[in-house]
C-alpha positions in Angstrom: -43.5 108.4 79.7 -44.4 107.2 83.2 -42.4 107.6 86.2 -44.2 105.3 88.1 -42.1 102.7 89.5 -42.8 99.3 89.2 -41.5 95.9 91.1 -38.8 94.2 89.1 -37.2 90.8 89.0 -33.6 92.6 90.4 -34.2 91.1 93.8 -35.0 87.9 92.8 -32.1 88.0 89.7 -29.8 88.7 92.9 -30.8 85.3 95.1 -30.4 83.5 91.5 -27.2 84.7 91.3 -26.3 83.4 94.3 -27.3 79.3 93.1 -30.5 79.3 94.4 -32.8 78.1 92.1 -36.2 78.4 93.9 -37.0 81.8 95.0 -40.8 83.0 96.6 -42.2 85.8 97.8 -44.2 86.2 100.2 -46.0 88.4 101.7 -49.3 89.0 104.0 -52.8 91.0 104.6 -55.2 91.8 107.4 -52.6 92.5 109.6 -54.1 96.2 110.7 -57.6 94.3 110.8 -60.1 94.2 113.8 -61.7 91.2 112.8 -60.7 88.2 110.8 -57.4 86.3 109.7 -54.2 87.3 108.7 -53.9 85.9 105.4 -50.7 85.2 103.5 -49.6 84.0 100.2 -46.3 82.2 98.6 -45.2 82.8 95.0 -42.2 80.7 93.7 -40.3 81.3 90.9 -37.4 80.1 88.9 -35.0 82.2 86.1 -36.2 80.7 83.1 -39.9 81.4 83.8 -41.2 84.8 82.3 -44.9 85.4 82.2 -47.3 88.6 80.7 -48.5 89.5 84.2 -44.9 90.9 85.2 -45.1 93.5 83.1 -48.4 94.4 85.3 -48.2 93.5 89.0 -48.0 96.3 91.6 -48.2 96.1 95.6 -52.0 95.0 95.7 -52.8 98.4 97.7 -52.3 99.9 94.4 -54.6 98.4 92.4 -58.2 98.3 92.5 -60.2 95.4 93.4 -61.2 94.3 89.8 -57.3 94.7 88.5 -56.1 92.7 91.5 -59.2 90.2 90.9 -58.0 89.7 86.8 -54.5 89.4 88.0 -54.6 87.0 91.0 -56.7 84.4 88.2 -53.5 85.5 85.7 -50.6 84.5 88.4 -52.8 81.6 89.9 -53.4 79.9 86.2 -49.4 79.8 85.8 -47.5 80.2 88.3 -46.7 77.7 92.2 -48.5 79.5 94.7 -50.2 78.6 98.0 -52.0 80.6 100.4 -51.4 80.1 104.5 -53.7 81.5 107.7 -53.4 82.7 111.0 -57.1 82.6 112.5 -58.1 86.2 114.7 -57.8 83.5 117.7 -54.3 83.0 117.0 -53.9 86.6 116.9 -55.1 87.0 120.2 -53.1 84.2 121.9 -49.8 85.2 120.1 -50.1 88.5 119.4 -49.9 89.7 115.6 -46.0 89.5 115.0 -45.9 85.3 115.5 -49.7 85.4 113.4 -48.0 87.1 110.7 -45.0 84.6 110.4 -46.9 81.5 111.1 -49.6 82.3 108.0 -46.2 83.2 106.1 -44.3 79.8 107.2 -48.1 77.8 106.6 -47.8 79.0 103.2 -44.0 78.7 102.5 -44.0 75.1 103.6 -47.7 74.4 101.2 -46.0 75.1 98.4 -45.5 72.2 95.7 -41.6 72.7 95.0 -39.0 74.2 98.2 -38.1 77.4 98.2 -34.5 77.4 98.4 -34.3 81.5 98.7 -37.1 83.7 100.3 -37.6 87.8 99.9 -40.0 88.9 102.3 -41.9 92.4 103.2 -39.7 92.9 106.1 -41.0 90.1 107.8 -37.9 87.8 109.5 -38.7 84.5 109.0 -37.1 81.5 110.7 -36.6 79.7 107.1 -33.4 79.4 105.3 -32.0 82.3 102.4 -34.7 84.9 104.0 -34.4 88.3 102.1 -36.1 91.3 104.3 -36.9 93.9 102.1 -39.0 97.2 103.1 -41.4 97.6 100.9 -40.9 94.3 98.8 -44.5 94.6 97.1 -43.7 97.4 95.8 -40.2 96.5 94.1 -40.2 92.7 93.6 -42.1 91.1 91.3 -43.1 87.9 93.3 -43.9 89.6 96.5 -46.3 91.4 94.6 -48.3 88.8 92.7 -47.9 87.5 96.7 -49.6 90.4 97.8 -52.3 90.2 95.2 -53.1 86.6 95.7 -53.5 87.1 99.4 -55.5 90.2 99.5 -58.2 88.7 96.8 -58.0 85.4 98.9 -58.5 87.3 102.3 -61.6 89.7 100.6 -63.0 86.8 99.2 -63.5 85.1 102.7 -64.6 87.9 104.6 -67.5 88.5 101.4 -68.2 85.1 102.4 -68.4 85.3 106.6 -70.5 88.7 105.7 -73.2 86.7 104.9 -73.1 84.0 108.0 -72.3 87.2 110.4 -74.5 90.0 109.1 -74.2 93.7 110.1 -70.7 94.3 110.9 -70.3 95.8 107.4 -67.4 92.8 106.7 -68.5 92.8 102.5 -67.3 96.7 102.4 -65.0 97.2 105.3 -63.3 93.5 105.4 -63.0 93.7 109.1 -61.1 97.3 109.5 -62.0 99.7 111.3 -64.9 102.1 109.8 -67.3 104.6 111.0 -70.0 101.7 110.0 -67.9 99.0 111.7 -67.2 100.8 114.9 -71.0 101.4 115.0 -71.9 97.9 114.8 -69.6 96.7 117.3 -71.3 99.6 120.0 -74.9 98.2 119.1 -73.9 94.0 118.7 -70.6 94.0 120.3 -67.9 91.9 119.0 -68.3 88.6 116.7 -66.6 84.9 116.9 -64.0 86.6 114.3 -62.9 89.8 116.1 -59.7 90.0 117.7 -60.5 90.6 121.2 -57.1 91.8 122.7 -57.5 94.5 120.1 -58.8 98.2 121.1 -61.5 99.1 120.8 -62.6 95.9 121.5 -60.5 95.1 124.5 -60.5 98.8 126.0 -64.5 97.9 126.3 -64.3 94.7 128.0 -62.0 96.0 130.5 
């Protein structure tokens, strides 16, 4: 028998208890990126809804790329869900901390029903019933199909910009910071979605 841990409903069974009937995680990606958004995703749920794909989710760092591609299509086809973005510009005007909660409160307020409780990955957000949890993709169940949904959301665009901005590497790398990457940058110097107050980028410029 496995050890492994997996996210439960226990955090979100607790903001049920307490008469909310709405709960979503949420939670975010590309924050440690060089280049490109920060990208976050809502999921709600309510106590009567029970679907195959809890049984399954994980943080999204856990899983490979084709597992979190099946399950993002799994928790999309059934469950509320919207996606919210903080451009690499906004990064570098407000600095990654106000990035990360304004993709978070763009995707909180897109959803289709209000969230009436909120468990986040130790993100404060000014939104009521917040619930900061360390960790939260890896022990709640909605943060993690959160996580999921963001991170195949966020890979799929920078596939896409990979072809429009060719030779940073953005397909593999997804804007971090690789041997490849770094490279590129040295040769081309930065592109129209690098983060320019971010080292290395801004140590050259200076």
């Amino acid at each position: 028998m496995s050890n492994v841990s997996r996210p439960s409903l226990e955090i979100e069974k607790s903001v049920w208890r307490s008469g909310v009937k709405v709960v979503a995680g949420i939670d975010e990606v590309g924050v440690g990126s060089l280049a490109g958004p920060v990208t976050a995703a809502a999921v709600a749920l309510t106590p009567d809804e029970k679907y195959s794909w809890f049984t399954t989710v994980n943080d999204s760092k856990k899983l490979s790329p084709a597992r979190r591609s099946v399950l993002s299509k799994e928790i999309s086809e059934s469950a509320i869900f919207s996606i919210g973005w903080s451009s690499s510009e906004e990064v570098d005007l407000l600095g990654i901390s106000e990035a990360r909660r304004k993709a978070c409160l763009r995707a909180l307020t897109d959803l289709s029903v209000f969230p009436e409780g909120v468990i986040s990955d130790a993100l404060e957000l000014p939104w009521p019933n917040v619930n900061s949890v360390v960790r939260a993709d890896s022990k709640s169940i909605s943060v993690a199909a959160a996580s999921i949904i963001a991170k195949v959301a966020r890979d799929a665009w920078m596939v896409e910009i990979c072809g429009r901005l060719p030779g940073y590497g953005f397909c593999k790398n997804k804007g971090y910071l690789t041997a490849q990457h770094k490279d590129a940058l040295i040769r081309r110097g930065p592109s129209k979605i690098h983060r320019l107050s971010w080292s290395p980028i801004s140590t050259s410029s200076s």
